[in-house]
mmCIF file of the C-alpha atoms, coordinates in Angstrom:
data_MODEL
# 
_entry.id   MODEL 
# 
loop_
_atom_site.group_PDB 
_atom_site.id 
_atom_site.type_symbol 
_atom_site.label_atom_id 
_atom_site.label_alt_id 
_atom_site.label_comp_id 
_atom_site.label_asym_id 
_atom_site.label_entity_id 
_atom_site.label_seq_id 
_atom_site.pdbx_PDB_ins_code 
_atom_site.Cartn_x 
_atom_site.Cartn_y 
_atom_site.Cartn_z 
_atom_site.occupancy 
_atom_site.B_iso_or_equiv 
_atom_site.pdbx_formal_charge 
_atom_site.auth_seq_id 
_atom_site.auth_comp_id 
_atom_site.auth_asym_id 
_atom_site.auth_atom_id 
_atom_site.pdbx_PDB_model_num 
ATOM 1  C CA . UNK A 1 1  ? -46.111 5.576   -4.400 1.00 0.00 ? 1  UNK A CA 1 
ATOM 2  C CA . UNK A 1 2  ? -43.397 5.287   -1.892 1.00 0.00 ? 2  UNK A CA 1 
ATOM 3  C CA . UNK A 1 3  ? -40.004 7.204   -2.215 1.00 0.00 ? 3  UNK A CA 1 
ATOM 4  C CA . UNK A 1 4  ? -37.116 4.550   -2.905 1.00 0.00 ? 4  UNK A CA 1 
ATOM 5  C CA . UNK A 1 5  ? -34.048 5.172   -0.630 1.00 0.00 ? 5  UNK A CA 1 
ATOM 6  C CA . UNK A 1 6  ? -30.912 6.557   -2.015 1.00 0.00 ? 6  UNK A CA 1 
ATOM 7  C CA . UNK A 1 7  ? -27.706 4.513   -1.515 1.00 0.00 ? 7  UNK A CA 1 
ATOM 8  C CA . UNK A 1 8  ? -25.660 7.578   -2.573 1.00 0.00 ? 8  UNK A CA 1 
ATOM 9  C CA . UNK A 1 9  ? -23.494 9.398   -0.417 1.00 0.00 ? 9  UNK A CA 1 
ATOM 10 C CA . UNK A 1 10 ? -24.159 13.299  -0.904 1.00 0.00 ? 10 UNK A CA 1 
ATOM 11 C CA . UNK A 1 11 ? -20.982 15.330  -0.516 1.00 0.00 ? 11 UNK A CA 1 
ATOM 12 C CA . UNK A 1 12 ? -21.261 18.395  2.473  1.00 0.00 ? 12 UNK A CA 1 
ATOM 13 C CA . UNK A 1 13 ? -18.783 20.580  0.860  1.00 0.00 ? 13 UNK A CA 1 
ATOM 14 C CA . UNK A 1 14 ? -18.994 23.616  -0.648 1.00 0.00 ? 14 UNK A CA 1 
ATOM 15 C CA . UNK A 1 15 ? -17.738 23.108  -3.721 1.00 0.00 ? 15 UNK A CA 1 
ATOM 16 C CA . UNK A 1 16 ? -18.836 21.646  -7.089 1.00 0.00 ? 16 UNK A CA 1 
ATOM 17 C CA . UNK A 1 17 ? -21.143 17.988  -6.837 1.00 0.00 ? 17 UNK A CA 1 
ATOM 18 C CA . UNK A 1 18 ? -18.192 15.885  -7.417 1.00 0.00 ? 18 UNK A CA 1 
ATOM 19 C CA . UNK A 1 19 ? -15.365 17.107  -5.219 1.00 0.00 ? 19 UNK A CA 1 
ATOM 20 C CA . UNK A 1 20 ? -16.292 14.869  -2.503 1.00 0.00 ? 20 UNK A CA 1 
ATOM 21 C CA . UNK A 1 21 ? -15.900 11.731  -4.822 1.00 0.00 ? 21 UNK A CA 1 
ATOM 22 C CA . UNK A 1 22 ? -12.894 13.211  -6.318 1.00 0.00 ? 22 UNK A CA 1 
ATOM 23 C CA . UNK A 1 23 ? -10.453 13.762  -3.018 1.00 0.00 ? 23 UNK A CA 1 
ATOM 24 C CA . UNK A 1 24 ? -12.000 10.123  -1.486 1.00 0.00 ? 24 UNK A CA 1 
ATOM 25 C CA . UNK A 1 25 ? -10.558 8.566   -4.537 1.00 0.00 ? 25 UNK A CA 1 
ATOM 26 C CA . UNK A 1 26 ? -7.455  10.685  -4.897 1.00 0.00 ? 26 UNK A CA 1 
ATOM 27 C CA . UNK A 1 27 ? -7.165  9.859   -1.196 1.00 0.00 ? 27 UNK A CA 1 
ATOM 28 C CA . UNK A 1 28 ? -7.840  6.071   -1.609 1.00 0.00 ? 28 UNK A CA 1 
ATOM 29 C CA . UNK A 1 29 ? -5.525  5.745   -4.449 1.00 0.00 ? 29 UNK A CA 1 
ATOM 30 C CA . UNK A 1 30 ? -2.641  7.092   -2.212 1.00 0.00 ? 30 UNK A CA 1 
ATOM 31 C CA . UNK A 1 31 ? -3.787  4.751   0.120  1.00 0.00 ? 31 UNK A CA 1 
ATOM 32 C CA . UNK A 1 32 ? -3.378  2.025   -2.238 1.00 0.00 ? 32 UNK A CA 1 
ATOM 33 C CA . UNK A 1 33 ? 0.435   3.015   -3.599 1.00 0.00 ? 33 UNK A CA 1 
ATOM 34 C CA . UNK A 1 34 ? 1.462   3.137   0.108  1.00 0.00 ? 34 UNK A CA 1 
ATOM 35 C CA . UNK A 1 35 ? 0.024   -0.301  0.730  1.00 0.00 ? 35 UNK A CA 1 
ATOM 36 C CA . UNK A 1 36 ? 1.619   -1.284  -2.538 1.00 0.00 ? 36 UNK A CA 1 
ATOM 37 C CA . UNK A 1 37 ? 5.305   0.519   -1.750 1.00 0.00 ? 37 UNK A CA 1 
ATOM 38 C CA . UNK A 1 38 ? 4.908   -0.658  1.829  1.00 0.00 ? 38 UNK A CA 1 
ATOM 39 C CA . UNK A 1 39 ? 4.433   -4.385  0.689  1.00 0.00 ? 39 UNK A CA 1 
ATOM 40 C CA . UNK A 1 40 ? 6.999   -4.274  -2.074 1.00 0.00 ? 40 UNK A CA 1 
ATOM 41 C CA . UNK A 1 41 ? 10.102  -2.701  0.123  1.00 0.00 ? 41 UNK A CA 1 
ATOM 42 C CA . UNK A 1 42 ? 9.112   -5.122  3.022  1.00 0.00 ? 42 UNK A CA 1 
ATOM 43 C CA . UNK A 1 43 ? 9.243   -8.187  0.349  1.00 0.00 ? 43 UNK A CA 1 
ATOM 44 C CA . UNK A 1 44 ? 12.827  -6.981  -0.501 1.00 0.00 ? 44 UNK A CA 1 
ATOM 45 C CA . UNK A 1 45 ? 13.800  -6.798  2.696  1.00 0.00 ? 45 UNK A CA 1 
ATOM 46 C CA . UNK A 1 46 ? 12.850  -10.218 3.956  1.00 0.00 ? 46 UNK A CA 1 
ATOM 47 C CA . UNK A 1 47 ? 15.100  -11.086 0.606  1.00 0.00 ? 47 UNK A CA 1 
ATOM 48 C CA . UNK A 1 48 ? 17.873  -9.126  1.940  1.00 0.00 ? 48 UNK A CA 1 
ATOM 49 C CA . UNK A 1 49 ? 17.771  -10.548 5.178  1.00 0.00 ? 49 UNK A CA 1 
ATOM 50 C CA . UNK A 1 50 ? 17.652  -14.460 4.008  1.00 0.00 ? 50 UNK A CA 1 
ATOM 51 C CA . UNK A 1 51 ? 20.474  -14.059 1.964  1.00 0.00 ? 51 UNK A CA 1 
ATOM 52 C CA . UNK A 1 52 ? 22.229  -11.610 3.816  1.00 0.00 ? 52 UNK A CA 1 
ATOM 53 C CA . UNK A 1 53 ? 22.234  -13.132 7.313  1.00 0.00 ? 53 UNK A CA 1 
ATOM 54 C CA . UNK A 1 54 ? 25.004  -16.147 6.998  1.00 0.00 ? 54 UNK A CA 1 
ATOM 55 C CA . UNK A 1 55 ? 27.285  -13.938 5.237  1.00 0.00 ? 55 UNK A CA 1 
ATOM 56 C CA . UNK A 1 56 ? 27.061  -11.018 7.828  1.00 0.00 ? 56 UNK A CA 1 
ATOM 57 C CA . UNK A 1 57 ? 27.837  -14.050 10.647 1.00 0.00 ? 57 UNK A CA 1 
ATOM 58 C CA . UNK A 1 58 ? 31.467  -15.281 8.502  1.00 0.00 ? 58 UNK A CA 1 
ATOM 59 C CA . UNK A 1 59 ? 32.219  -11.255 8.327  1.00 0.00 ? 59 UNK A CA 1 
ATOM 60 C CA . UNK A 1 60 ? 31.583  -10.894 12.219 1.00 0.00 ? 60 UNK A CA 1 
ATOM 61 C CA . UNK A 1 61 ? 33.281  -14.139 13.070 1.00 0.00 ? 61 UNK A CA 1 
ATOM 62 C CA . UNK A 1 62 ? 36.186  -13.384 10.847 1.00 0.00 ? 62 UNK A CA 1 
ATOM 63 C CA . UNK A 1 63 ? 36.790  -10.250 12.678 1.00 0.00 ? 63 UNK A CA 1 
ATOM 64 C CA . UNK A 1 64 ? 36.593  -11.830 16.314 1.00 0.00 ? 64 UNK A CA 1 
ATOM 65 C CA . UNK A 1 65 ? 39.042  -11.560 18.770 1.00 0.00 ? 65 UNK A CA 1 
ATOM 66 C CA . UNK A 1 66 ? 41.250  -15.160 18.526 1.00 0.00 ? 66 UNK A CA 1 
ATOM 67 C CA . UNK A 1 67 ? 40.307  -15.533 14.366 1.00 0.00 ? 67 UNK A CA 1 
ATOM 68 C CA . UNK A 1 68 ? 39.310  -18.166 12.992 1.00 0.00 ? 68 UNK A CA 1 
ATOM 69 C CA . UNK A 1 69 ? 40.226  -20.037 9.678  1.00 0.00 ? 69 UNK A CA 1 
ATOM 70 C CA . UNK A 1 70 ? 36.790  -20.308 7.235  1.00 0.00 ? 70 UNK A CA 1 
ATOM 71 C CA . UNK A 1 71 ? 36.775  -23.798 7.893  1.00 0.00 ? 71 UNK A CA 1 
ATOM 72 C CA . UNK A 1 72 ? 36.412  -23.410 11.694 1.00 0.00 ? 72 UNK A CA 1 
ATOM 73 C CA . UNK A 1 73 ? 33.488  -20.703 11.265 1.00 0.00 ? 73 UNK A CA 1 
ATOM 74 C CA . UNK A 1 74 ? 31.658  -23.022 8.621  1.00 0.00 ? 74 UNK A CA 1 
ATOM 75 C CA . UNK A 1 75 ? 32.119  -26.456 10.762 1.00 0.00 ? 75 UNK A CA 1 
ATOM 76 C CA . UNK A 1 76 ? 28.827  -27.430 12.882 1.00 0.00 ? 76 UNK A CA 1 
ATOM 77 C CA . UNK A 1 77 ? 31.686  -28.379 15.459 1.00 0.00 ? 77 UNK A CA 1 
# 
C-alpha cells in the first residue's frame, strides 16, 4: 500500500509542535488589523478631504492679498 502525501506543513523550530502555527497566526492576525486600520484611517481621510477641500479654498481666498467679498469667491465668474 502506497504512503498518502501529507499536506501539512511541519514546523523547523525547536520548540513545542505548535509554535510554528501559533506565531504564523499571531503574525497573520497583525497582518490583518493593519490592513483593517490602514483601510479604515484612509476611508476617513478621503471623507476629510471631500468635505474639507471647498472650505479650505474660501479660507485661502479670504486671506488673499486684494480680499474678496464671499460672494466674489463663491461666483463661477
Amino acid at each position: 500500500m502506497a504512503a498518502k502525501p501529507c499536506l501539512k506543513i511541519k514546523g523547523r523550530g525547536k520548540g513545542p509542535k505548535g509554535s510554528s502555527s501559533s506565531t504564523t497566526s499571531s503574525s497573520s492576525s497583525k497582518n490583518e488589523l493593519v490592513k483593517e486600520w490602514t483601510n479604515w484611517s484612509l476611508k476617513k481621510a478621503k471623507v476629510a478631504t471631500q468635505y474639507g477641500f471647498i472650505p479650505l479654498i474660501i479660507i485661502i481666498g479670504m486671506k488673499s492679498d486684494p480680499k474678496p467679498h464671499l460672494f466674489q469667491l463663491l461666483s463661477p465668474v
